[in-house]
C-alpha positions in Angstrom: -107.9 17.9 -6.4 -109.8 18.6 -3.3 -111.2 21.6 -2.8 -109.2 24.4 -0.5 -110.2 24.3 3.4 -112.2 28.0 4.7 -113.2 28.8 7.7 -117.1 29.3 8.8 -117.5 31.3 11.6 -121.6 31.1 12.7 -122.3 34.3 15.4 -125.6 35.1 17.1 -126.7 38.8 16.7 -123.9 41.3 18.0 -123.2 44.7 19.0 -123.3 47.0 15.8 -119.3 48.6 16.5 -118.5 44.9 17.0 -119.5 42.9 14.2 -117.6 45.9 12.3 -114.4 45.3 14.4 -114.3 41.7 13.9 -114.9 41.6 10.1 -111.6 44.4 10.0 -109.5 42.3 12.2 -110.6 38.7 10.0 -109.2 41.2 6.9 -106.3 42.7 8.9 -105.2 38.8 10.4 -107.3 35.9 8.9 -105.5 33.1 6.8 -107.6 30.8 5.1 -110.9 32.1 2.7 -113.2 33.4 6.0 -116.5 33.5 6.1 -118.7 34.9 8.8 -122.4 34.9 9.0 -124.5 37.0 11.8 -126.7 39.5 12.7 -127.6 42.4 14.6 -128.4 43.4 18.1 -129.7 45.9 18.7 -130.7 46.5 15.2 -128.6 49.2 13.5 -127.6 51.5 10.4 -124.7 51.3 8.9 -123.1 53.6 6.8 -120.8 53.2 4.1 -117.3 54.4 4.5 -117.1 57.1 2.3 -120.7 58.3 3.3 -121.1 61.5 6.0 -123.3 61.2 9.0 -124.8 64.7 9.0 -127.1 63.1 5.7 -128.4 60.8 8.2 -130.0 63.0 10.9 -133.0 61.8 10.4 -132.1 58.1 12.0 -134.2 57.8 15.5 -132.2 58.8 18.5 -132.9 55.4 19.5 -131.2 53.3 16.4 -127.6 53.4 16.6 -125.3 54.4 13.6 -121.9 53.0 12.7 -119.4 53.2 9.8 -118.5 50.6 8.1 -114.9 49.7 6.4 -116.7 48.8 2.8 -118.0 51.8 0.7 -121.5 51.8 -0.7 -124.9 53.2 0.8 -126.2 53.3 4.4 -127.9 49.8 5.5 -130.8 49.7 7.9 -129.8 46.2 10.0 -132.5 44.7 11.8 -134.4 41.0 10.3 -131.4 39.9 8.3 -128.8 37.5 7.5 -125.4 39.6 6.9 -122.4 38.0 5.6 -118.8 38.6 5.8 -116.0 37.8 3.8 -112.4 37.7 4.1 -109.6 36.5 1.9 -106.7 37.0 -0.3 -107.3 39.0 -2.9 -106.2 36.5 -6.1 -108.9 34.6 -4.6 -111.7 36.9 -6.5 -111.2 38.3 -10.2 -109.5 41.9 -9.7 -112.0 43.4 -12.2 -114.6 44.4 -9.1 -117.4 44.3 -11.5 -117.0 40.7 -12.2 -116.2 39.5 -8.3 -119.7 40.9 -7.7 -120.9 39.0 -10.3 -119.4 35.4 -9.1 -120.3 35.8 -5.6 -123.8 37.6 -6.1 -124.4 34.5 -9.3 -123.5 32.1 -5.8 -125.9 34.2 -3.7 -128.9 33.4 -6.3 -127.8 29.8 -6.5 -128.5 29.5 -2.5 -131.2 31.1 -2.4 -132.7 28.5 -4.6 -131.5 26.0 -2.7 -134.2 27.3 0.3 -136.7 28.4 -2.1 -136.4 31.8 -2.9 -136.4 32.9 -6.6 -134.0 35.9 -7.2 -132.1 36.8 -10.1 -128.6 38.9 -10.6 -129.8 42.1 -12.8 -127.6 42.8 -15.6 -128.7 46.6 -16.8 -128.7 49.4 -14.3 -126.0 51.7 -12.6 -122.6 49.7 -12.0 -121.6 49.7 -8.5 -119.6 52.5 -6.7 -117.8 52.9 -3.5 -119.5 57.0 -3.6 -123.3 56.0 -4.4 -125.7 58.5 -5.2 -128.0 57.5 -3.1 -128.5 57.6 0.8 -129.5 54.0 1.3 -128.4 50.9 -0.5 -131.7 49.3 -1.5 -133.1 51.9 -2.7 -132.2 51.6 -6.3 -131.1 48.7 -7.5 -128.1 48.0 -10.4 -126.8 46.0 -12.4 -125.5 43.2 -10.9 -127.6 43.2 -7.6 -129.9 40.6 -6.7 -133.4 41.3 -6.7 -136.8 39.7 -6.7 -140.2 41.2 -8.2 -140.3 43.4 -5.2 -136.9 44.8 -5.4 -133.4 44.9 -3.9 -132.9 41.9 -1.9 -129.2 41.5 -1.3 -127.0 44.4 -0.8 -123.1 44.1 -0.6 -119.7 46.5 -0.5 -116.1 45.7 -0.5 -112.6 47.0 0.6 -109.5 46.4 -1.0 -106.4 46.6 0.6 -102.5 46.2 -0.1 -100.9 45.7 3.3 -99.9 43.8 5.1 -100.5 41.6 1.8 -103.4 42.1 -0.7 -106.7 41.2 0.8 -110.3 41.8 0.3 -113.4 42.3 2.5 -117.0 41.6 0.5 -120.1 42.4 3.3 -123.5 40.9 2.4 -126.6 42.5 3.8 -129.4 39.7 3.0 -132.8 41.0 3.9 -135.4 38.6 5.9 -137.8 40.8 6.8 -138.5 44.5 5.9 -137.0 47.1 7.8 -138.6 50.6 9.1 -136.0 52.4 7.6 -136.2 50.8 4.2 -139.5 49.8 3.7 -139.0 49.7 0.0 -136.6 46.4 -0.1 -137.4 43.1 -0.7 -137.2 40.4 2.1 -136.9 36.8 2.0 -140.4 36.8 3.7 -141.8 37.8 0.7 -140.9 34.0 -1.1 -141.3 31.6 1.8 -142.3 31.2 5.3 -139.3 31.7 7.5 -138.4 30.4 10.8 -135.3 28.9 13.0 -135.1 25.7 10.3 -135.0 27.8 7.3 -132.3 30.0 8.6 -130.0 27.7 9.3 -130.8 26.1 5.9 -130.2 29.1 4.4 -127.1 29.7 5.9 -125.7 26.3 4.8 -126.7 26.6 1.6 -125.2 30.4 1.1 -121.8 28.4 2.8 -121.7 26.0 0.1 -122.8 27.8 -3.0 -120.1 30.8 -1.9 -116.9 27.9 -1.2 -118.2 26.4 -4.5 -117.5 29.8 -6.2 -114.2 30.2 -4.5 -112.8 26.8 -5.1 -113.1 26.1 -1.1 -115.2 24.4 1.5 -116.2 26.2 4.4 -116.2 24.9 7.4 -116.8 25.5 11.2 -114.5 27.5 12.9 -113.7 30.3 15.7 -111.7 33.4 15.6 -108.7 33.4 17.1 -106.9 34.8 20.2 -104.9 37.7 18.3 -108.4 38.2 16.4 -110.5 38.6 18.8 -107.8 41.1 20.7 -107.7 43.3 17.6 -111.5 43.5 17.8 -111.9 44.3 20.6 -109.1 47.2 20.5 -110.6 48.3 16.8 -114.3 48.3 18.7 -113.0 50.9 21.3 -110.5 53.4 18.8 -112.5 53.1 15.5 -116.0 51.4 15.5 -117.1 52.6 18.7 -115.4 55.5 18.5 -118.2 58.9 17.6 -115.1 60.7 16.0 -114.7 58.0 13.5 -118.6 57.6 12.5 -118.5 61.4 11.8 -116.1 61.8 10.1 -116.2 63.2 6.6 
């Protein structure tokens, strides 16, 4: 049997309280196994959803904050490759524990694929929604990917039941070291890293991530009704400073 069809969706660095609004409305609308792969501009933090602002004052004036749908610790967003994924929810085991494990064990795999040795830890704190920490990186757990240096791959999901029972998995995949974070690991670390090896990269994360789903990802665009939820969740939610502060 062939594998299922997905849908790759490839976007050049966005607007923070964008690529936040498009990931909710691919959850809220999408069909088919979605995944999107982008970046950030300007660069950004990003906090997780159950996390308060006020912890945070410490962010430059200059570096904008937004709050994401998935839980977990604040991400500094600048020289990275972040991932989203949306899809049904019998798509992924519904033990979370072990839906980390299948698409962080597909994460290693493609970074092999470009050279990059990393390996899924398996001691450490489990993951939680309500992490201990401010900032994702900073201590790694068991099941996060990591080189020698540390934390290279952080992710967070959201679960929902209506209107059917779907799932959101983000992917925060370090290139190169952030100000904010100066204690991950980047992929710069392992190779040399340019235009070529990106796109590489992102093949290879598109393939060993379908392979792990039981789908083939391939190109796609959002569509109409998608991109008008966006834009509507980008003005009442993500861009909205009521919702980042919230508590």
């Amino acid at each position: 049997m062939s594998p299922a069809a997905g849908r790759l969706l490839v976007d050049p660095a966005g607007d923070p309280a964008w690529n936040m609004a498009l990931d909710e409305a691919l959850l809220q609308l999408g069909g088919a196994p979605t995944l999107r792969l982008y970046g950030w501009s300007p660069f950004a933090v990003s906090l997780g959803y159950f996390q308060r602002l006020a912890d945070f004052g410490d962010v430059p004036a200059t570096t904008p904050i937004v709050r994401r749908l998935t839980g977990g610790g604040a991400i500094h967003h600048a020289d990275e490759l972040t991932f989203a994924l949306a899809l049904d929810r019998d798509l992924l085991p519904n033990d979370v524990a072990a839906s980390y494990r299948l698409l962080h064990d597909a994460a290693v795999r493609a970074l092999a694929d470009s050279g990059i040795a990393a390996e899924r830890l398996a001691r450490g704190a489990s993951q939680h929604a309500r992490p201990s920490a401010r900032w994702c990186f900073a201590e790694p757990g068991q099941d996060d990917v990591v080189t020698a240096v540390g934390k290279l791959l952080g992710s967070a999901q959201r679960r929902v039941a209506r209107p059917r029972p779907r799932l959101l998995h983000h992917g925060s995949l370090v290139l190169g070291r952030p100000a904010l974070t100066p204690f991950v690991a980047a992929v710069r670390d392992e190779i040399a890293f340019d235009d070529a090896a990106l796109a590489a990269l992102r093949r290879h994360l598109a393939d060993r991530l379908g392979a792990a789903l039981g789908c083939r990802f391939e190109p796609g665009a959002p569509t109409a009704d998608e991109i008008a939820l966006a834009e509507e969740l980008r003005t009442v939610r993500y861009g909205n400073p009521e919702f980042t502060s919230r508590s």
